[in-house]
C-alpha positions as CSV (number, residue, x, y, z in Angstrom):
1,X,15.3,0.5,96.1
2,X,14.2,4.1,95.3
3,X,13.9,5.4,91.7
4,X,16.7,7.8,90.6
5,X,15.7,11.6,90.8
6,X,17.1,14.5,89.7
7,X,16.7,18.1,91.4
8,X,17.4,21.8,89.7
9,X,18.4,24.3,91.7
10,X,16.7,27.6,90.1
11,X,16.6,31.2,90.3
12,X,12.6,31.4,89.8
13,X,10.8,27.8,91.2
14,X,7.5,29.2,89.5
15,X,8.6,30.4,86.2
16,X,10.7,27.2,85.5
17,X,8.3,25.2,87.1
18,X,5.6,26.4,85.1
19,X,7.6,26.0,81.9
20,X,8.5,22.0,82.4
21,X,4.9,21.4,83.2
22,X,3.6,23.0,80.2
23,X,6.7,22.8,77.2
24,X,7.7,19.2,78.0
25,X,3.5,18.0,79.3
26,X,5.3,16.9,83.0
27,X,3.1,15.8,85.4
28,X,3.5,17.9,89.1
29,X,3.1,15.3,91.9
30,X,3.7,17.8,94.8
31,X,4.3,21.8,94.6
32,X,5.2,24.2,97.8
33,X,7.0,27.4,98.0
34,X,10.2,25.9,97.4
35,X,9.9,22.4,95.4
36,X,7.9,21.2,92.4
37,X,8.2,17.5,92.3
38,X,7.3,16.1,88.7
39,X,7.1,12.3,88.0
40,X,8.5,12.0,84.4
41,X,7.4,7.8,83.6
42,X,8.6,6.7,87.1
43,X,11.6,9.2,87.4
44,X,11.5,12.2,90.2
45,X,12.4,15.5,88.5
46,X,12.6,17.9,91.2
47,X,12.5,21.7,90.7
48,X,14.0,23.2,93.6
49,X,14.1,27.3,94.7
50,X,17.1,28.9,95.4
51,X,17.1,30.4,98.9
52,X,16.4,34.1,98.1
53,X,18.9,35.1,100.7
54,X,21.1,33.7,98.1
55,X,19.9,34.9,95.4
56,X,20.9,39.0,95.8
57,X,22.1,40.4,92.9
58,X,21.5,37.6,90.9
59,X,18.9,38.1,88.0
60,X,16.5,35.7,86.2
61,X,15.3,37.2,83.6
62,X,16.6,35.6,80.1
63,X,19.7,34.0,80.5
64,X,21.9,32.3,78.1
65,X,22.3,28.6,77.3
66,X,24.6,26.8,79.5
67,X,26.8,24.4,76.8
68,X,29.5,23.5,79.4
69,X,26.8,22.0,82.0
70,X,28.1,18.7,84.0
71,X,24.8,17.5,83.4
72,X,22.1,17.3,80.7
73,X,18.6,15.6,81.2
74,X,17.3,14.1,78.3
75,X,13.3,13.5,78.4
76,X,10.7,11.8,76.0
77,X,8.2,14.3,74.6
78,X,4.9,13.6,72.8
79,X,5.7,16.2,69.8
80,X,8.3,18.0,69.3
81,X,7.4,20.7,67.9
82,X,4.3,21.4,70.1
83,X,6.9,21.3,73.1
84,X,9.3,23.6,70.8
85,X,6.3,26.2,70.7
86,X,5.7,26.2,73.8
87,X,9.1,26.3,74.8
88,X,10.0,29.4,73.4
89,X,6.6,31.2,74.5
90,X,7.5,30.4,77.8
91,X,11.1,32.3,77.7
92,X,12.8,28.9,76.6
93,X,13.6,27.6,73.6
94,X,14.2,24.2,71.5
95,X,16.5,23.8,68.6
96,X,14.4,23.3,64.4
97,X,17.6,21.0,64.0
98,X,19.7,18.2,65.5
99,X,22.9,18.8,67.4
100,X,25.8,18.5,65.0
101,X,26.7,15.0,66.6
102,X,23.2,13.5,66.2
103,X,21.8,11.4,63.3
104,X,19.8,13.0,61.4
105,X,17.1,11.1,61.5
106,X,16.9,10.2,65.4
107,X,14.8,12.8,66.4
108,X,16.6,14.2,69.1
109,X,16.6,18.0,69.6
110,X,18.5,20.0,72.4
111,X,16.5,23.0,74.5
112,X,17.1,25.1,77.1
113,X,14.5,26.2,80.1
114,X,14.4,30.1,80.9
115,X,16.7,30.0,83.0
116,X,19.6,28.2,80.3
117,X,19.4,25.3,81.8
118,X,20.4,22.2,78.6
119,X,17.6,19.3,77.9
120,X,17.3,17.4,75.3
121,X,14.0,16.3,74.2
122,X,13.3,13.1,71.9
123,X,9.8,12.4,70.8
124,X,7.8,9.5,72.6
């Protein structure tokens, strides 16, 4: 049976490809013009360019976060605030505080990759 993956369809493959790699320490298995394919402990993350025929008109510069997403990946960091650093000097950011709904004490943090796209981290 094949692992579960995920795949993110962006506006800028090497800007939010770069920012994964670097803010949340993924590891890039396979890179072209069009995918980045990062192994996150046995799980296929796959960053994936939107045609740019597509993309005309569209912009990717900062864009806000996307709260009503169908789907949010959640992914074990080594520190949080290393990866919140990061984050945000790469055009993304990750919240100082728990969501609302969250215990206090259970570490988890949402984020949000240039591009607005939700994650939430929890420390390794």
């Amino acid at each position: 049976m094949q692992p579960v993956s995920a795949v993110l369809f962006v506006m800028d493959l090497r800007r939010v490809a770069t920012f994964y790699e670097q803010a949340l320490g993924m590891t890039c298995m396979r890179r072209d013009e069009d995918h980045a394919q990062f192994d996150c402990e046995g799980f296929s993350f796959i960053v994936h360019q939107i045609p740019k025929a597509m993309l005309r008109g569209a912009t990717s510069g900062a864009t806000e976060r996307r709260t009503q997403a169908a789907l949010r990946l959640d992914f074990p960091v080594p520190s949080i605030e290393a990866s919140r650093r990061i984050a945000r000097a790469l055009g993304g950011d990750v919240d100082a505080s728990p969501p609302p709904w969250a215990d206090a004490n259970a570490g988890l943090f949402l984020g949000n990759d240039p591009e607005g796209n939700v994650f939430l981290l929890k420390q390794a």
